[in-house]
C-alpha positions as CSV (number, residue, x, y, z in Angstrom):
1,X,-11.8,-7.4,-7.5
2,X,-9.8,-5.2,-5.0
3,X,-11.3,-2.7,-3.9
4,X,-10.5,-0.1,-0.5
5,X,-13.0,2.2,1.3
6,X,-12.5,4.5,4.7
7,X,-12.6,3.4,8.2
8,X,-15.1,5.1,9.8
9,X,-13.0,7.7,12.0
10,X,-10.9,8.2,8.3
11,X,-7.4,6.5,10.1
12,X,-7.1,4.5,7.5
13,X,-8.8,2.1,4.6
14,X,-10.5,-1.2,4.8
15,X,-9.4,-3.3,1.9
16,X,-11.3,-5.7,0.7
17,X,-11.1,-8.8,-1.7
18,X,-11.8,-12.8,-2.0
19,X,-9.6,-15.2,-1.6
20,X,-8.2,-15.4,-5.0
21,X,-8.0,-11.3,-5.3
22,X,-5.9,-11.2,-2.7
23,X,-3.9,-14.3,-3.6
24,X,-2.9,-13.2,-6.9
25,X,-1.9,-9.7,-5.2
26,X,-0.1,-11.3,-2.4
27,X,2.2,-13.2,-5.3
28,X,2.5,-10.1,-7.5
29,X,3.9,-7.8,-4.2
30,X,6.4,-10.5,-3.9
31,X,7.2,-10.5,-7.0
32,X,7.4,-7.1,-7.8
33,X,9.7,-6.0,-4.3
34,X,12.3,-8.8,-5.9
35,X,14.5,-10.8,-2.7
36,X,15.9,-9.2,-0.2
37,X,19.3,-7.2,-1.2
38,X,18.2,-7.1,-4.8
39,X,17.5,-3.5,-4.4
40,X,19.3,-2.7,-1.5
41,X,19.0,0.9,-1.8
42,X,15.1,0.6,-1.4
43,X,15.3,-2.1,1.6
44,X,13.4,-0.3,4.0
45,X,10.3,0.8,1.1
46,X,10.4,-3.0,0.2
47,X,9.8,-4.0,4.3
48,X,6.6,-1.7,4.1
49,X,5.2,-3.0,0.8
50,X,5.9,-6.7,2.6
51,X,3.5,-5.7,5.7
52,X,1.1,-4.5,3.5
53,X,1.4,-8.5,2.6
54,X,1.9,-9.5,5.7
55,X,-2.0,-8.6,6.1
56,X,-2.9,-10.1,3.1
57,X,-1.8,-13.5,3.7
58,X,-3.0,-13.7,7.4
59,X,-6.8,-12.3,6.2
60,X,-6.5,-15.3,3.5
61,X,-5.5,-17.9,7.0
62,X,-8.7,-16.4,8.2
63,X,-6.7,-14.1,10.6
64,X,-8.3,-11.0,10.2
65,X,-11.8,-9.9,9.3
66,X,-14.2,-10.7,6.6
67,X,-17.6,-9.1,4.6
68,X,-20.4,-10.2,2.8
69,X,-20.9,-9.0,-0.5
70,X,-23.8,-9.9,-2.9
71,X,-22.8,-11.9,-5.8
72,X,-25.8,-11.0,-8.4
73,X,-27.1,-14.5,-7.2
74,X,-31.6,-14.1,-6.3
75,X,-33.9,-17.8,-5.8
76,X,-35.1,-16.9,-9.3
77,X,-31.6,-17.5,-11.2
78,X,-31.1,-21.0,-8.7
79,X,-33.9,-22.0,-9.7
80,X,-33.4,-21.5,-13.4
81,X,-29.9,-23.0,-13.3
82,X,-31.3,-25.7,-11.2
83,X,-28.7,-24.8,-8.4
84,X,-28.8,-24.0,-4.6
85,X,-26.4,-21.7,-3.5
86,X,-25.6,-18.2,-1.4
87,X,-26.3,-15.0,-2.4
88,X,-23.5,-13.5,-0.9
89,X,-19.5,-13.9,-1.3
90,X,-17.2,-14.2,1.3
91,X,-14.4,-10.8,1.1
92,X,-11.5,-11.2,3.4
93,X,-10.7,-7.5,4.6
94,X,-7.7,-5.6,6.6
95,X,-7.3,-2.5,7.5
96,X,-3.8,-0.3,6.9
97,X,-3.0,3.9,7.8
98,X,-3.5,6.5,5.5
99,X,0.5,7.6,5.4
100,X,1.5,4.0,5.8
101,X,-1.1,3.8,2.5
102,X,0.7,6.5,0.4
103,X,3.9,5.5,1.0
104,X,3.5,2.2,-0.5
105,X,1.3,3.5,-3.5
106,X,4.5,5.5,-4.2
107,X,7.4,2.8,-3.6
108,X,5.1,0.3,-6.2
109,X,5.8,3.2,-9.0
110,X,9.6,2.4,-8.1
111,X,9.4,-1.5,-8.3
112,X,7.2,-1.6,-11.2
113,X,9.8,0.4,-12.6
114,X,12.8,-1.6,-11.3
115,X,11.0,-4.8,-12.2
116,X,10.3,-3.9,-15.7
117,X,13.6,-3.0,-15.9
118,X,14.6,-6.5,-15.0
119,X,12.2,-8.5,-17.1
120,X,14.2,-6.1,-20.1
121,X,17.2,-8.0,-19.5
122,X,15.8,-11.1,-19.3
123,X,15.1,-13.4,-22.6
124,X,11.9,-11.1,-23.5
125,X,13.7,-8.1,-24.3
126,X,12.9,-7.8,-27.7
127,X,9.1,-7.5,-27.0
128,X,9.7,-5.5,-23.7
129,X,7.0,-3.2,-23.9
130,X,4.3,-5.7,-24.6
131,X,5.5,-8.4,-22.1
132,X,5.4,-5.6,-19.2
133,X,1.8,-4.1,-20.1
134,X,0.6,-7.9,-20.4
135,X,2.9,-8.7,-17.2
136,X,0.3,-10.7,-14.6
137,X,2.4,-9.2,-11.9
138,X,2.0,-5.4,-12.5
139,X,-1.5,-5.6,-14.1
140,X,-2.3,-6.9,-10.2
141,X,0.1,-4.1,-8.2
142,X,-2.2,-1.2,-10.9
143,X,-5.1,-2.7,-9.8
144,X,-4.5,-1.8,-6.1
145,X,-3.4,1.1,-6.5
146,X,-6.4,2.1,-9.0
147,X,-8.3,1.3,-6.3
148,X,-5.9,3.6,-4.1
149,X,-6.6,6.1,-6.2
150,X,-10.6,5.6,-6.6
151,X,-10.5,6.1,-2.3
152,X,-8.9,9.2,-2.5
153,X,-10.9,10.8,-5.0
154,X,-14.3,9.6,-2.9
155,X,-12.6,11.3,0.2
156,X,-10.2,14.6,-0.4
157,X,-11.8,17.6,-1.7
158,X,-12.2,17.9,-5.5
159,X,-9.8,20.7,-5.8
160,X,-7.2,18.6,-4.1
161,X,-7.4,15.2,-6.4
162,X,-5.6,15.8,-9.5
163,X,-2.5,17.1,-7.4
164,X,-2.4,14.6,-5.0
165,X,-2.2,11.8,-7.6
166,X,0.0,13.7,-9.5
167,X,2.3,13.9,-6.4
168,X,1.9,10.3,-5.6
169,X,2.5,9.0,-9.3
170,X,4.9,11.3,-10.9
171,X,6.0,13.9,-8.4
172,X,7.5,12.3,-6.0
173,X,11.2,12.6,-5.1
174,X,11.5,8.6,-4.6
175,X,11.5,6.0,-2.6
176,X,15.3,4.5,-2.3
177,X,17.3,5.1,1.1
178,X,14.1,6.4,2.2
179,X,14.4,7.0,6.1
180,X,11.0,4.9,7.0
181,X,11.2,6.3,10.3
182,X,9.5,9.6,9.2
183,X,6.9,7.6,8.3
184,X,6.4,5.8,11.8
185,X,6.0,9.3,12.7
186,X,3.5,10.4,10.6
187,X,1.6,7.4,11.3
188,X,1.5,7.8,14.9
189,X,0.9,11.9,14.5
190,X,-2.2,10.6,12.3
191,X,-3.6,8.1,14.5
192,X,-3.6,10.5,17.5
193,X,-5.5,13.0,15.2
194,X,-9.3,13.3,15.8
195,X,-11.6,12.0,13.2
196,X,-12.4,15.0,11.3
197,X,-8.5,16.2,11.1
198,X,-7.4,12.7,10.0
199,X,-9.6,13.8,6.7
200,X,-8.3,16.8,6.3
201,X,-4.7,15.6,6.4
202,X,-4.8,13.1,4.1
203,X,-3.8,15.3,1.6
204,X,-1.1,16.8,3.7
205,X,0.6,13.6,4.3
206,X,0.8,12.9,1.0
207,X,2.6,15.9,0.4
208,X,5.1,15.5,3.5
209,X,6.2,12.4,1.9
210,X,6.5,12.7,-1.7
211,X,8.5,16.2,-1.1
212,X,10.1,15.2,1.7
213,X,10.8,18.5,3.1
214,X,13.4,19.6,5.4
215,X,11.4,17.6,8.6
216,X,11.6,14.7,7.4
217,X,15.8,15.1,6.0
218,X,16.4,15.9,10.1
219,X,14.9,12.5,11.1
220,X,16.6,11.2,8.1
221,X,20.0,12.4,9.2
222,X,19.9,11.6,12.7
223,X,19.1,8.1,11.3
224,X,22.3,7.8,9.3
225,X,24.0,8.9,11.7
226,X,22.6,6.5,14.3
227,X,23.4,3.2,11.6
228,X,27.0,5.0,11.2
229,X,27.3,4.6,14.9
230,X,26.0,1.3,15.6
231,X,27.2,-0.1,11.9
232,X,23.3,-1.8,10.8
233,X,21.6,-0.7,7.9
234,X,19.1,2.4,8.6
235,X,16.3,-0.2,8.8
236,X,17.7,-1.2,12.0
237,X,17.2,1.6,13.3
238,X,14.1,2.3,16.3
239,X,13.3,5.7,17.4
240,X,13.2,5.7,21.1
241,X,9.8,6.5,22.4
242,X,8.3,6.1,19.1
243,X,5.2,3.5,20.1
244,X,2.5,2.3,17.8
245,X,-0.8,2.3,20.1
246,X,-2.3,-1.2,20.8
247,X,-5.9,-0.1,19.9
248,X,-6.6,2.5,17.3
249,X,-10.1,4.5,17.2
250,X,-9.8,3.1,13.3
């Protein structure tokens, strides 16, 4: 099972899983974002949800850190089912930002969506409804972000749950032509935040990009503008000056 806990200085989560938990949700990503230019309008929300798998296949290559987690396993039960074996499983683990983390909590309402949508034209129509709750595919994307959701209620302030995850599930404004530059920025703003802001402005980011206020339509005009100009798609686009960090205090 999935499941997602703060780094210690709150920049991001650690997410957590075995090998087959974060198999299945490598597939189900894929399959939910659909091939490139199948949804062109949500290109640039797609590219995040595919770093997000980016880390999960390289933790399964052994490329990224791993945990160990009791299994309910004790010499008493090995010796009653006449087995030798460890106590503890092995969980691959990666770690992503808390606005990089929203963002793609949001944009996996919009593929679910769109994919559903897809499967409805498809040969199932006729028992749509029960072929998407069933669906293999979403049932894994839910599962993350359930376990999105448990995180953020063990971390913002009671008060602040039930309209965060109402902004981040149904009160969003959407995830198509969205400028993902903003959110470089309020990754970087984040990471350069000391430990106990970074807490207190998880809400806040959530906020920032499900309303996408008037700061984030001036970085998203400046970056049509700048794919008018050069002719490229707005993913194309860098932000001059705009560097990730190569070590963050996670």
């Amino acid at each position: 099972m999935i499941y997602i806990k703060n780094t210690e200085n709150y920049a991001g989560v650690t997410v957590y899983g075995d090998f087959l938990d974060f198999m299945n949700l490598y597939e189900a990503l894929h399959e939910i974002v659909g091939e490139e230019d199948e949804w062109v309008t949500y290109e640039g929300a797609r590219l995040r949800v595919l770093g997000v798998c980016y880390d999960l296949r390289h933790s399964f290559m052994g490329n990224r850190e791993v945990a160990f987690v009791d299994n309910g396993l004790n010499p008493d039960i090995m010796n009653y089912l006449s087995i030798e074996a460890s106590e503890k499983n092995v969980y691959y683990s990666f770690n992503v930002l808390w606005p990089e983390l929203l963002f793609v909590t949001m944009a996996l309402n919009d593929f679910i969506q769109l994919y559903a949508e897809k499967q409805a034209k498809s040969r199932y129509a006729a028992v749509m409804d029960f072929h998407n709750i069933w669906d293999h595919h979403i049932i894994q994307v839910r599962g993350f972000q359930a376990a999105v959701a448990n995180c953020i209620k063990e971390t913002i302030s009671e008060k602040s749950v039930n309209r965060v995850l109402k902004m981040m599930n149904s009160d969003y404004t959407g995830t198509d032509s969205f400028a993902t530059q903003y959110l470089d920025e309020l990754n970087i703003k984040f990471i350069n935040m000391d430990r106990e802001k970074r807490k207190k402005n998880i809400s806040i980011m959530a906020k920032r990009l499900s309303e996408q206020g008037e700061e984030y339509l001036q970085v998203k005009r400046a970056v049509i503008e700048a794919a008018r100009k050069y002719n490229c798609p707005m993913t194309d686009i860098r932000v001059e000056g705009l560097e990730y960090p190569e070590i963050i205090d996670w």
